[in-house]
DODO-279520 format. One record per residue (C-alpha): x, z, y; residue in one letter. Coordinates in steps of 0.1 Angstrom, whole numbers, plus 5000, padded with zeros to 4 digits. Last residue first. Layout:
// residues N
XZYa ...
//
This chain:
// residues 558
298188921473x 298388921511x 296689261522x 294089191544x 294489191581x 293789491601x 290289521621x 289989421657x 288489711677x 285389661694x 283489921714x 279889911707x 276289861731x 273589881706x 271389511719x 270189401678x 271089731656x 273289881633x 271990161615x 271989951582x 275989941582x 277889651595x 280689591569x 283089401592x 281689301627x 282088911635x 283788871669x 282488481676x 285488191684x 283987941665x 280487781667x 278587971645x 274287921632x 275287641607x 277187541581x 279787851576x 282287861542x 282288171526x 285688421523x 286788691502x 285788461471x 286088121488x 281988041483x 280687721495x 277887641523x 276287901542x 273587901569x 273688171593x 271088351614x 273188551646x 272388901649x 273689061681x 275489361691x 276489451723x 279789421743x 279089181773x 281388961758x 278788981727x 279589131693x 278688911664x 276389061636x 275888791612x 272588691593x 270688581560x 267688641562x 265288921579x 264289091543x 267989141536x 271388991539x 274289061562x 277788891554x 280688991575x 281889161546x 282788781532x 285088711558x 284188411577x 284788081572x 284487721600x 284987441582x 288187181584x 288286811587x 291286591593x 293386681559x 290286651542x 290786851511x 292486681482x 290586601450x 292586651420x 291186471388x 293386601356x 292886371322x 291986331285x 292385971271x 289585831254x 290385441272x 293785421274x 296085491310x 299285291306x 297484941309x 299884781330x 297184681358x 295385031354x 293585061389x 291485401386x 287885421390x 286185801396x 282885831388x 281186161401x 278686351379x 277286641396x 277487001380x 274587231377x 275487271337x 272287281323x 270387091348x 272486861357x 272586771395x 271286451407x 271686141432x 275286071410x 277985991431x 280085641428x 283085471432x 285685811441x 288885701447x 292385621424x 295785711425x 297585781393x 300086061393x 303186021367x 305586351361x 304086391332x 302186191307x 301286361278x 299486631306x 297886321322x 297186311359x 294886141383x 294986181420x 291986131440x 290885921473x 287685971483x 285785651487x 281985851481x 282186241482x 283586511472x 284386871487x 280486911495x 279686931460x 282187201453x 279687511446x 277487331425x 280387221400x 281686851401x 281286691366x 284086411366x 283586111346x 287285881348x 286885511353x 289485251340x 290684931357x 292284691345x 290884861312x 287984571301x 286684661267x 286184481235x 285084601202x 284584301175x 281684191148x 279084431154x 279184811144x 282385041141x 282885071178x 286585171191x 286285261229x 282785401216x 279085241234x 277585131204x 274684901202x 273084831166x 273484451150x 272384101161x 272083811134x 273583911110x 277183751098x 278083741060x 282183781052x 284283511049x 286883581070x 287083911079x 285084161096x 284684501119x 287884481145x 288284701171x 289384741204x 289984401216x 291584401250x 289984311283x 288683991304x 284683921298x 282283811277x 284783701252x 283883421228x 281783341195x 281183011185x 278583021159x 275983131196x 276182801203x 274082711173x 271582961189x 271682811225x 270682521201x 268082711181x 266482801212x 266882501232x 264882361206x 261582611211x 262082551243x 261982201242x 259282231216x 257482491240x 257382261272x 256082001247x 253082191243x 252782271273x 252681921289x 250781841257x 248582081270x 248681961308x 248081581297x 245281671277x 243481881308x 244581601329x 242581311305x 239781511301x 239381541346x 240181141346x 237581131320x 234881301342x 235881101369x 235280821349x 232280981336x 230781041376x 231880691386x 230380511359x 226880741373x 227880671406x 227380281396x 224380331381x 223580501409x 224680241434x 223279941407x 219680081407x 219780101448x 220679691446x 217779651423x 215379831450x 216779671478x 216879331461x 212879401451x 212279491486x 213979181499x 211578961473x 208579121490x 209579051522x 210978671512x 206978711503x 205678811529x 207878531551x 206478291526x 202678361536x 202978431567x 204878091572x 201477931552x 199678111577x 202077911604x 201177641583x 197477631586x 197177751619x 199077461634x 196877231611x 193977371627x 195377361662x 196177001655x 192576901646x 191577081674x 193576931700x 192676581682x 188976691686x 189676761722x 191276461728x 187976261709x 185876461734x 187876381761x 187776001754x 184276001746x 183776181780x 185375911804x 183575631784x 180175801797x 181675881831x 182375491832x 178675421821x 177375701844x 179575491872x 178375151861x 175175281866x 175675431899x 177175091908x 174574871895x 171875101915x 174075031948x 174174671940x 170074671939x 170274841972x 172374611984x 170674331973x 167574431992x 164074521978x 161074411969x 161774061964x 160574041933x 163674001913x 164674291934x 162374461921x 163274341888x 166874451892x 165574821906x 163574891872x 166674771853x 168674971877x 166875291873x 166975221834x 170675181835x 171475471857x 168475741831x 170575591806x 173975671821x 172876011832x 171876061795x 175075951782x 177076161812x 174976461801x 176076431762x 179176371773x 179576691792x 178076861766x 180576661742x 183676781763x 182477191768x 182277181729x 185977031725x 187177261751x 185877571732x 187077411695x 190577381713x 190377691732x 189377871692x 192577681682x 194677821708x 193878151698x 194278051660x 197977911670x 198478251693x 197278451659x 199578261637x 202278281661x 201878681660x 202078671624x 204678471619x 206778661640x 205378971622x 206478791589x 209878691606x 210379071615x 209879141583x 212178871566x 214979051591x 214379351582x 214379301545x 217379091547x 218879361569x 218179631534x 219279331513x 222979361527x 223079761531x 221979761495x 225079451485x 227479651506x 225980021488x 226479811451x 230179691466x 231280071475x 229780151443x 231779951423x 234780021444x 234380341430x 233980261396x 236880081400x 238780371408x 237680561378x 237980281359x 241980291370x 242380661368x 241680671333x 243580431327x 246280651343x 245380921319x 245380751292x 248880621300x 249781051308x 248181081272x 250180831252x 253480941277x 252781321266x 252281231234x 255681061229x 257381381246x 255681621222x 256981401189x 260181381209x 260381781209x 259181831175x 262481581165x 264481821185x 263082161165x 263781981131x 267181901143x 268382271157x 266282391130x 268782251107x 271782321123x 270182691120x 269982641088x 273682561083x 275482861097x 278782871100x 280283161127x 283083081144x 285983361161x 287383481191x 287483181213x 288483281251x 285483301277x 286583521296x 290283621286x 291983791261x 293984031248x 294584121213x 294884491206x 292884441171x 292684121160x 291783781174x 291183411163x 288383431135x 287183181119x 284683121090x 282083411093x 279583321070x 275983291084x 273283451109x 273083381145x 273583611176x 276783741166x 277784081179x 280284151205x 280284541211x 280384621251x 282884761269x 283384781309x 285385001330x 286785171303x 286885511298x 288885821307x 287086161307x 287686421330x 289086771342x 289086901375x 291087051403x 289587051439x 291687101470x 291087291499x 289687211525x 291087311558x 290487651580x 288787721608x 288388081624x 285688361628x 287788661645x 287489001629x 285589291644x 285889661634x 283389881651x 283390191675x 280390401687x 279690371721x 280690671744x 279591011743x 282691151765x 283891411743x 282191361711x 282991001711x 286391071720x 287291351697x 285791121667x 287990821677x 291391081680x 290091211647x 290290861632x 293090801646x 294991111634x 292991071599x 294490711595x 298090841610x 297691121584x 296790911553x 299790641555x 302590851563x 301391181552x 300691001518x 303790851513x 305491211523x 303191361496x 304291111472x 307791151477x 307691561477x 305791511445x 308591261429x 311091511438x 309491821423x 309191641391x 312691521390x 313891901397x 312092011370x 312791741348x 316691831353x 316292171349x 314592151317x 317691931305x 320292171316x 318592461300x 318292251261x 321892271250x 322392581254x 319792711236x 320492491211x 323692591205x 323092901204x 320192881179x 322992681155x 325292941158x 322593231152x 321893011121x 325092991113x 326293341117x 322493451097x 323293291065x 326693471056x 
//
């Protein structure tokens, strides 16, 4: 009763289960007829060709074949990165002088303006050194005018002192001519002393040569008047003539007349001696004074010398006072250029209790209340919302986003380059801005340049903190030469291209290359455009190897 069933069952399944074999069979024979045809049509025109090429070089020993493809230009593409938002300028206000904080006129998301009130600081010591610090400045200035006065009186003897010597080295020139001139009257006197005792020794000459002449005329006159005597009493007698006799009175009347004659000179020549001796007398007595107004001279000159360096010698400590008095002058110059700095200190301090905005922006935080104790100064912290000093404030008219532009994009950015800004909460809003600065470095660790990128934000959408999207577009006016990247040939030689000639050959062409495309690099230098570039050039390749070209197929597009 068991085994119906069962051979039932088995009958079923049997039948059952031939159609479905079938069925896989004939799939599976299908799908290998299919793939074999696929591979007949794309395997056996490749091995038809390449049999064809491998007929022909045997045949005819031509040059072997290569595959070329064209070195074109393409555009730049654009660059996609991520940055940081922050504000063009912020900067923790902190207060500058210590006390009790006992306005304050903004709060958190207030805008304001330079220079706008934001809050006042009380602080009554520094008031107090504001005053203390003023009254040292007076003080300074007081003892500046005492010592600028002394200075000036100093001035004023020193002057005089040299007028002192210009008069002393008058009053020297004045007895130095004296002196000359009483010497020239001594050696006037002098010489008139020897010409009076010249004419005094002719006096006492003449005066001699008169009495001998006298003294003959006397004895001529007595021998006259004894001749006549002797003649008159001759004549008495009668021994001779009147005439005779008259001519003996006449000779003695003569001698008697020379007689007369010679007293007179004689006397003259005693008055002319007389007078030469008087003349002699005072011009030795001129001698005499002229020496002394000589002497006296000397003594003037001499005197008048003492006053010129005593004089110089005023001069000298005058001038050496002057010098004092400028030396005091320039210290309490200095020191009262430090009081008044010292009190514009505490005043630019007491300024300092009214604290305002450095610039135009938004306030970002908020770190005190009323009340609370202010110190002086406080740490620096650069945060869109800083937790030290008084208040936050940052300036977001315009923001600037910090790109990092990787090693292999450098040249795709660069200085005024426009760039679109995007925020992922923010979509369907682009934000134009340009690149404002590059930095002159890469980062080490990262090998990325740091561009700034400022963006105008005149309705404050964009916050400082935000995350955002920088594209770069590619220069839509400039476009680098590429190559495919199986072009590429380096070893020992460098880094090189082989390029077939128009005369058919093989040549190596050194390359310079700037950023990588993945299949494709970017050419600097060493191409011009235009070049057959052979694909995959093997090692047995070589510089002048005539070749046939054949351009190779394009790449499948992905």
């Amino acid at each position: 009763m068991s085994s119906k069933p069962d051979a039932e069952n088995s009958g079923h399944e049997i039948g059952g289960t031939a159609p479905t074999r079938s069925g896989n069979a004939v799939l599976t024979v299908g799908g290998i007829v299919l793939i074999a045809a696929l591979l007949a049509a794309g395997t056996l025109p490749r091995l038809k060709q390449q049999s064809a090429l491998a007929a022909e070089a045997h045949d005819s020993h031509a040059a072997p074949t290569v595959l070329t493809v064209t070195l074109h230009q393409a555009p730049d593409d654009a660059l996609d990165l991520p940055g940081d938002v922050q504000a063009i300028e912020t900067t923790v206000i902190s207060a500058r002088s210590s006390g009790y904080l006992s306005r304050r006129l903004v709060d958190i998301g207030s805008r304001v303006k330079t220079g706008d009130l934001l809050a006042e600081v009380e602080s009554p010591e520094v008031a107090q050194q504001v005053a203390q610090a003023q009254a040292q400045a007076d003080k300074s200035k007081a003892v500046v005018r005492q010592s600028t006065s002394d200075e000036d009186r100093a001035a004023a003897s020193s002057r005089q002192a040299q007028s002192e010597i210009a008069r002393q080295q008058a009053a020297v020139l004045t007895a130095k001519a004296e002196e000359a001139r009483a010497k020239a009257q001594v050696e006037a006197s002098r010489a008139n002393e020897l010409s009076v005792s010249a004419r005094l020794d002719t006096a006492k000459s003449t005066l001699e040569a008169r009495q001998a002449d006298l003294q003959k005329a006397r004895v001529q006159e007595d021998l006259a008047q004894k001749t006549y005597m002797r003649w008159q009493t001759l004549a008495k007698q009668g021994a001779i003539s009147q005439l005779d006799l008259d001519q003996h009175r006449a000779d003695r009347d003569a001698t008697h007349a020379a007689v007369v004659s010679g007293e007179a000179q004689v006397r003259s020549a005693k008055s002319d001696v007389q007078a030469a001796q008087h003349a002699l007398a005072g011009s030795k007595a001129d001698t005499a004074a002229t020496e002394a107004a000589v002497a006296a001279a000397g003594q003037t000159v001499a005197a008048a010398s003492i006053g010129v360096d005593s004089s110089r010698a005023s001069a000298a400590a005058a001038k050496a006072a002057v010098s004092s008095s400028k030396s005091l002058v320039s210290a309490n110059n200095a020191d009262l250029a430090a009081s008044k700095a010292n009190a514009l200190h505490f005043a630019a301090l007491q300024a300092f209790s009214k604290i305002s905005a450095p610039f135009d922006g938004v306030i970002t935080a908020r770190n005190v209340e009323v009340g609370s104790l202010v110190n002086a100064g406080g740490a620096a912290d650069n945060s869109a919302a800083p937790r030290a000093g008084l208040f936050g404030i940052a300036r977001t008219d315009t923001l600037r986003i910090m790109v990092s532009i990787p090693q292999s994009s450098l040249q795709a950015v660069t200085e005024g380059q426009s760039a679109d800004v995007s925020i992922q909460q923010l979509p369907g809003q682009v934000f134009k801005g340009s690149v404002y600065r590059l930095a002159g470095a890469l980062d080490t660790t990262t090998r990325t340049r740091l561009a700034e990128v400022h963006v105008p934000n005149p309705a404050g959408i964009l916050l400082p903190g935000m995350y955002a999207r920088v594209r770069f577009e590619g220069s839509k006016t400039h476009s680098s030469l590429r190559i495919a990247s199986n072009t590429l040939v380096v070893n020992a030689e460098g880094t090189r291209v082989a390029i077939v000639t128009p005369e058919s050959k093989i040549h190596f062409v050194p390359v310079k290359i700037g950023r990588d495309y993945g299949t494709e690099l970017e050419i600097r230098e060493g191409l011009k455009g235009g070049e057959k570039l052979v694909t995959a050039p093997g090692d047995d390749l070589k510089e002048g190897v005539s070749v046939k070209a054949t351009d190779a197929p394009p790449p499948p597009k992905p």
